[in-house]
C-alpha positions as CSV (number, residue, x, y, z in Angstrom):
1,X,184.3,-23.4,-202.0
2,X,181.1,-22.2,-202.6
3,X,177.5,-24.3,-203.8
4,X,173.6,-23.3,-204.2
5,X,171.8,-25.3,-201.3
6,X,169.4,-27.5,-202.1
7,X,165.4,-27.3,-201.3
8,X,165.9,-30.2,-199.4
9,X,168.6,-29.5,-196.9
10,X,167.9,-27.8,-193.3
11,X,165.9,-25.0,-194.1
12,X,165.7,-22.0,-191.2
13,X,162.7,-20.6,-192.6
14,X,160.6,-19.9,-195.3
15,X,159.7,-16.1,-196.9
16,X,155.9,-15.3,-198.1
17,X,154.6,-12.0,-199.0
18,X,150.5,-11.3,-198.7
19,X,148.6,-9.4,-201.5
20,X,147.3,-6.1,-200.8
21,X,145.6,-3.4,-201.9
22,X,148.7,-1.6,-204.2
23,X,149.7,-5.2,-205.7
24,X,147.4,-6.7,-209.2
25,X,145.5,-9.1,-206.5
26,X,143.1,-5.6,-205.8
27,X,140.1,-5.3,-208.0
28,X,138.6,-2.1,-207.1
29,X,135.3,-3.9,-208.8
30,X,135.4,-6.7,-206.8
31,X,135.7,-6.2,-203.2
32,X,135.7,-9.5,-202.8
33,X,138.8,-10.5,-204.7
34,X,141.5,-9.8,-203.0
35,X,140.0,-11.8,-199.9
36,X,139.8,-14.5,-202.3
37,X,143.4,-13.8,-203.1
38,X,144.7,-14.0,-199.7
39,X,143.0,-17.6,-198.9
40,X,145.8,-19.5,-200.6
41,X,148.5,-17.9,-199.2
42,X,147.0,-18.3,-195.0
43,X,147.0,-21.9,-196.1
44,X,150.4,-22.1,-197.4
45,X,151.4,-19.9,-194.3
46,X,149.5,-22.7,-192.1
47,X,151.1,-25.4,-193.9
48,X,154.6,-24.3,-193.6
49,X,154.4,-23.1,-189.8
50,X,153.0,-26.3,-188.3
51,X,156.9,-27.4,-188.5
52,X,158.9,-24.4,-189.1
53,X,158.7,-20.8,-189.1
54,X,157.2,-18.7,-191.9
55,X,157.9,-14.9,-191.9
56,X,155.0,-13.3,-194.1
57,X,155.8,-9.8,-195.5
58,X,152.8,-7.6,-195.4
59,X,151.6,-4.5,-195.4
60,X,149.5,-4.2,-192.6
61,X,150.7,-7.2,-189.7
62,X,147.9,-6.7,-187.9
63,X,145.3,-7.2,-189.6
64,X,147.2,-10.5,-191.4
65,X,147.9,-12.0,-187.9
66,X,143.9,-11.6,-187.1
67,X,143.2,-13.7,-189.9
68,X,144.7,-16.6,-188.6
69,X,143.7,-18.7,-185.8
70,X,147.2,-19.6,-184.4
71,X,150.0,-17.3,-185.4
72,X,152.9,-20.1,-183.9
73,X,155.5,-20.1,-185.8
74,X,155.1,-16.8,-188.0
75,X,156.3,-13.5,-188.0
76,X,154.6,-10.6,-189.7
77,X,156.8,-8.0,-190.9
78,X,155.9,-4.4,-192.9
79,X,157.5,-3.8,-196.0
80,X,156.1,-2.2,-199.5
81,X,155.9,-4.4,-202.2
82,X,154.6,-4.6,-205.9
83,X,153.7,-8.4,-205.9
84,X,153.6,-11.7,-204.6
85,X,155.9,-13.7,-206.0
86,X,158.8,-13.7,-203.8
87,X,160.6,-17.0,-205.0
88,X,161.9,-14.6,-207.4
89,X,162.9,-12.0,-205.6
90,X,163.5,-13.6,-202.4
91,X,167.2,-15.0,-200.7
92,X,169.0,-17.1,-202.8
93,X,170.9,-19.6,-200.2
94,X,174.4,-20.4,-200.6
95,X,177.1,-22.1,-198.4
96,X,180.5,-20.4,-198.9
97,X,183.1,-22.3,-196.6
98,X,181.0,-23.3,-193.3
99,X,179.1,-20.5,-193.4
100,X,175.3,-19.9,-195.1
101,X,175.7,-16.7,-197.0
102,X,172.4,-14.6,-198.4
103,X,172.5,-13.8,-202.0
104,X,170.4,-10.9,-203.5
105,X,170.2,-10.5,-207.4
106,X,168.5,-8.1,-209.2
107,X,164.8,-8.4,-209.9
108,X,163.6,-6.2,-212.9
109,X,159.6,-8.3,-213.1
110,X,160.6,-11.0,-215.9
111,X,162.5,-8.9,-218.3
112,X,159.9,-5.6,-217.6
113,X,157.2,-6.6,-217.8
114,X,156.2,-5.2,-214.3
115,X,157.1,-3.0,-212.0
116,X,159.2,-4.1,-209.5
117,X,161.0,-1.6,-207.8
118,X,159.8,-2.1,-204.2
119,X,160.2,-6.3,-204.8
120,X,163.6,-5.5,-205.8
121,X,164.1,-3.9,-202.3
122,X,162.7,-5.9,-200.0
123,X,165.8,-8.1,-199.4
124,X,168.0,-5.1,-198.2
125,X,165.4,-3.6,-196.1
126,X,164.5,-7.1,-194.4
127,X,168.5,-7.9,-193.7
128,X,168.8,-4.3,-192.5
129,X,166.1,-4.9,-190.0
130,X,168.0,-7.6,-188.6
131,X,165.9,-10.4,-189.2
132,X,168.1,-12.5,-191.1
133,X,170.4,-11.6,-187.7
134,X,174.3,-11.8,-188.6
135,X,173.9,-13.8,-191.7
136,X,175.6,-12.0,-194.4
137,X,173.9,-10.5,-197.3
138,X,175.8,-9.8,-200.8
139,X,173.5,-7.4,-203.2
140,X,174.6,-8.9,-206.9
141,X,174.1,-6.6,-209.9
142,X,173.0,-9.0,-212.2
143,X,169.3,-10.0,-212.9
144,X,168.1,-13.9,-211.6
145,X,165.2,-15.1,-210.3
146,X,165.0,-17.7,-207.4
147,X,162.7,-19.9,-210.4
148,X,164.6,-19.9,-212.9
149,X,166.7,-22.1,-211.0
150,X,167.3,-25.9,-209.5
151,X,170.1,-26.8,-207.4
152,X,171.2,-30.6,-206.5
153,X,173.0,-28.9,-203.6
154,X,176.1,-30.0,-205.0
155,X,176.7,-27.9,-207.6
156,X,174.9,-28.5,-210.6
157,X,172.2,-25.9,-211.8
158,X,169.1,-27.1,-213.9
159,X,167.3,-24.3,-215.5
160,X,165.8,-23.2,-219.3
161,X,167.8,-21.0,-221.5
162,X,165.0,-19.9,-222.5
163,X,164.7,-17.8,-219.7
164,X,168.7,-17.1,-218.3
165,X,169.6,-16.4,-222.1
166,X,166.3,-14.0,-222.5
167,X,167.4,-10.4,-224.4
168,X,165.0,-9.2,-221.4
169,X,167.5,-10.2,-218.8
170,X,171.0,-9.0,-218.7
171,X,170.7,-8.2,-222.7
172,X,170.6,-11.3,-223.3
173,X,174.0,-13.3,-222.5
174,X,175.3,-16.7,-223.9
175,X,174.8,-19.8,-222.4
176,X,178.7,-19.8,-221.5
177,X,178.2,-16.1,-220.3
178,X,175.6,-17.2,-218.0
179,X,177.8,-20.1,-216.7
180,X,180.6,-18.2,-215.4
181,X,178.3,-15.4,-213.7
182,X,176.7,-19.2,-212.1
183,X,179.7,-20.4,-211.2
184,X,180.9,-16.9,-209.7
185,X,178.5,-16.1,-207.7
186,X,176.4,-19.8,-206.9
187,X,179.8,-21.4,-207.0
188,X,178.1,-23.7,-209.8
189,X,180.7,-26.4,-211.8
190,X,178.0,-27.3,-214.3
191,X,174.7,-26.7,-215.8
192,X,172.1,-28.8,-217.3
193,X,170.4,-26.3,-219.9
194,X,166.7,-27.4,-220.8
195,X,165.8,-26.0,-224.4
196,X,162.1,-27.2,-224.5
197,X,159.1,-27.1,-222.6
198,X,156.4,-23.9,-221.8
199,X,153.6,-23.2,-219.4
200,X,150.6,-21.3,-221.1
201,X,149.7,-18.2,-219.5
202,X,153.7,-17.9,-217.8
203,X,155.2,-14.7,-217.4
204,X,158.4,-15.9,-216.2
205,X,159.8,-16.9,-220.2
206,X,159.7,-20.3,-219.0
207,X,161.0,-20.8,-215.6
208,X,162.3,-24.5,-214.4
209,X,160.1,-24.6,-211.0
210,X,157.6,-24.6,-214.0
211,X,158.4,-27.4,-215.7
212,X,160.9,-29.9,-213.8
213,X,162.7,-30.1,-210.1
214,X,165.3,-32.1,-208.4
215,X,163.7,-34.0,-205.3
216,X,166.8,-35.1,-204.2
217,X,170.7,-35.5,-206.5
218,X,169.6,-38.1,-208.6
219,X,166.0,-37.8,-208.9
220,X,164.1,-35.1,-211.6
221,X,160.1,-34.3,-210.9
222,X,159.0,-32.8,-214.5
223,X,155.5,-32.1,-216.2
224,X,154.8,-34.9,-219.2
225,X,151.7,-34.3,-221.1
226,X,150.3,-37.5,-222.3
227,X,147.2,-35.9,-224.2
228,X,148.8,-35.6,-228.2
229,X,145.6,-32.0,-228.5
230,X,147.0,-30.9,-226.3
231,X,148.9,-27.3,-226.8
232,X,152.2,-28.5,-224.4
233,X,152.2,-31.8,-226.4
234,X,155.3,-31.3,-228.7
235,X,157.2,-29.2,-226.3
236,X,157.1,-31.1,-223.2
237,X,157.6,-34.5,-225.1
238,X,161.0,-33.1,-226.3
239,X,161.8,-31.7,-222.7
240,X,161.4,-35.4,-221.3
241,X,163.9,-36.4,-224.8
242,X,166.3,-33.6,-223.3
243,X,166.1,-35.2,-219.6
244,X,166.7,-38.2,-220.7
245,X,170.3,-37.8,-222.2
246,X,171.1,-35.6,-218.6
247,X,173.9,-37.6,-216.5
248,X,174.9,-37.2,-213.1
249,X,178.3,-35.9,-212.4
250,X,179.4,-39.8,-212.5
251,X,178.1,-40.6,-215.5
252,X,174.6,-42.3,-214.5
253,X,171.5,-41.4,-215.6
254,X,169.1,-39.2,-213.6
255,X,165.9,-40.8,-211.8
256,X,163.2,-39.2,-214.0
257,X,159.7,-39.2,-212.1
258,X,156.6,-37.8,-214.1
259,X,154.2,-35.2,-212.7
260,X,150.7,-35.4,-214.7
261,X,149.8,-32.7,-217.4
262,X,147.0,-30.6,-216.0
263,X,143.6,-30.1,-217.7
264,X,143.6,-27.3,-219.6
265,X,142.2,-24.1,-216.9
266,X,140.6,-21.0,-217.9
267,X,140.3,-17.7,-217.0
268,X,137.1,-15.1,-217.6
269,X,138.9,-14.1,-220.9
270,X,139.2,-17.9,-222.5
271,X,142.9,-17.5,-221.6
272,X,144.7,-20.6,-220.5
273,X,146.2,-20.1,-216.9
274,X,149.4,-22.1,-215.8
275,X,148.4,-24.7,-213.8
276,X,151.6,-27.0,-212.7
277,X,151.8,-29.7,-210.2
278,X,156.2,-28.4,-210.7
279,X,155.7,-25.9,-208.4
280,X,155.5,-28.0,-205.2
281,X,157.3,-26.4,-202.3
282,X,160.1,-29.0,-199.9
283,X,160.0,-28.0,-196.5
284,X,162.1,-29.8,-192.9
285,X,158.9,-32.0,-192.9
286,X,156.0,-32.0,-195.7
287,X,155.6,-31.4,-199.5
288,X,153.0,-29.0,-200.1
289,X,151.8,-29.1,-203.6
290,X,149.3,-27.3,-205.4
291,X,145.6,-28.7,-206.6
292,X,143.7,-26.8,-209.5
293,X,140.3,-28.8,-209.2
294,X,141.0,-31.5,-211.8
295,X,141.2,-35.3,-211.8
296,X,144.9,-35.0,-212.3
297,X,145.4,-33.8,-208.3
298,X,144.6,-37.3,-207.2
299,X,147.9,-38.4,-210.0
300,X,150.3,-35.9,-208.4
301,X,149.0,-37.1,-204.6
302,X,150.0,-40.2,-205.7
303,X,153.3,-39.4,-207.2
304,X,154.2,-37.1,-204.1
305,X,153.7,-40.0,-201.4
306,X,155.4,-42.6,-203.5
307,X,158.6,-40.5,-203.9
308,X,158.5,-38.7,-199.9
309,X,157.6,-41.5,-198.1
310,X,158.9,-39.5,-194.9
311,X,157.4,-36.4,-195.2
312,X,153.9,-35.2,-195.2
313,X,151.9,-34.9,-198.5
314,X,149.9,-31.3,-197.7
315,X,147.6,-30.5,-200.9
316,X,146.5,-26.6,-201.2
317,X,144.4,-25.4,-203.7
318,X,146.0,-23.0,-206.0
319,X,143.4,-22.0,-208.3
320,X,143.1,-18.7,-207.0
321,X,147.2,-18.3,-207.8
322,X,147.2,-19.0,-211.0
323,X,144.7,-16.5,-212.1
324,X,147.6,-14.3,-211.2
325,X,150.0,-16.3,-212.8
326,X,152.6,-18.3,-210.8
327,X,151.4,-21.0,-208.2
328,X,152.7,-22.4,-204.9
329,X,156.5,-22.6,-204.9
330,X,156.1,-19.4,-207.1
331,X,154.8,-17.5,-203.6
332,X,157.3,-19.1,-201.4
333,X,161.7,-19.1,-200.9
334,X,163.5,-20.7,-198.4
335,X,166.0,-19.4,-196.1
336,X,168.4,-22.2,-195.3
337,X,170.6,-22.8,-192.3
């Protein structure tokens, strides 16, 4: 027997990877930027290792570690990449029997639309390294990102089929298609399929750590827009209609809990960035959730203590992310036990 392990359960680590100078964070123009760029992520990397340990891939571990003031907990670690966003192209964490295997899928940059190649690697080179230590690793020739995908832990996936069922990926399978490679390789019995609901300015076609989460296996975190001018209106109204008709394996409705709508965010170019309060990251001890600026982070503060009274509520400001855009659980994966 084989499940998907949940955010919530024992995690033995968590996986970040830095900007540099060869990654889209580096503007030759701006000197300044990718400074700017790597502010978010030492804060994330603080956040996590206060409790657990953080390894941060980088391409230069020296000069990382001297930008923090403690190091505790993290460990730096060389290896090329082409971006930041290692949720999708991180571990995927599965239990297969009583033993926590490492899953590695194939990461082609949201259908091609980036390069990836070195991304796509860093799995294999990491496990060869022996820092994952005799955990096993199984390389999977099929493409899925680590955000297109919510587990309950006990074997239902939630996820879009907007972005599993994407031409881009795999050539675009079926929704049954995509439910037996699940269920072969995650060890998944069911799938809740989410046919509504974007992000402005996403490059992912819609991933779920986007738009809605399990917290725990009755309870589903998801964006509702409450402002009718606004652009996510429509879609995001018939996403919370879709939620609502979701059942538990027993029959009973799912917990719905809504995140707030963030106000619209712009970049340079008028271009709306994807600012989501979704893409909180669950670690052993704290939810660390992303703020963009806006009255709205107060909402989500307020929505994060009410539903983890036992953890700690750890706000870091994402703006800086999203210019790029993903956001906070977009830069992180963790590695369970």
């Amino acid at each position: 027997m084989k499940r998907m392990i949940a955010e919530w359960e024992k995690q033995r680590l968590v996986l970040l990877s830095f900007p540099h100078k060869e990654t889209d964070w580096h503007d030759p123009e701006d000197e300044k930027s990718l400074e700017e760029a790597l502010s978010p992520f030492i804060r994330i990397a603080q956040a996590i290792a206060y409790a657990e340990p953080v390894y941060i891939i980088c391409n230069d571990k020296q000069k990382i570690a001297d930008m923090f003031c403690s190091t505790r907990n993290m460990t730096f670690i060389e290896i090329p990449t082409n971006d930041t966003w290692i949720r999708d192209y991180g571990y995927i964490s599965i239990q297969e029997g009583d033993e926590v295997k490492l899953l590695d899928f194939t990461f082609d940059g949201w259908g091609g639309k980036f390069e990836a190649g070195l991304d796509n690697s860093v799995n294999t080179i990491l496990h060869k390294m022996g820092y994952m230590g005799t955990t096993p690793l199984e390389t999977i020739n099929f493409v899925l990102e680590g955000g297109s995908l919510e587990s309950d832990g006990e074997g239902t996936i939630l996820t879009t089929s907007e972005c599993l069922c994407n031409p881009n990926r795999n050539g675009g399978l079926s929704k049954e298609d995509v439910e037996a490679k699940l269920q072969e390789t995650l060890g998944t019995t069911r799938v809740l399929w989410l046919d509504h609901g974007y992000l402005a300015g996403d490059d992912t076609d819609s991933h779920i750590d986007t738009l809605a989460r399990f917290v725990n296996r009755d309870t589903i975190m998801y964006v509702k827009c409450d402002d009718q001018s606004d652009e996510h209106y429509d879609e995001l109204k018939k996403m919370e209609e879709q939620l609502q008709t979701f059942k538990m394996v027993d029959g009973t409705p799912y917990n719905l809990v809504a995140l707030p709508m963030s106000d619209a965010i712009y970049d340079e170019e008028g271009d709306r960035l994807p600012a989501t309060y979704a893409n909180f990251l669950i670690t052993n001890n704290a939810i660390i959730y992303p703020t963009y600026g806006t009255a709205q982070d107060k909402v989500a503060h307020e929505v994060f203590t009410s539903q983890f009274p036992n953890r700690e509520i750890i706000p870091v400001n994402c703006l800086k992310l999203i210019e790029q855009g993903g956001s906070l659980h977009c830069s992180t994966m963790q590695v369970a036990y």
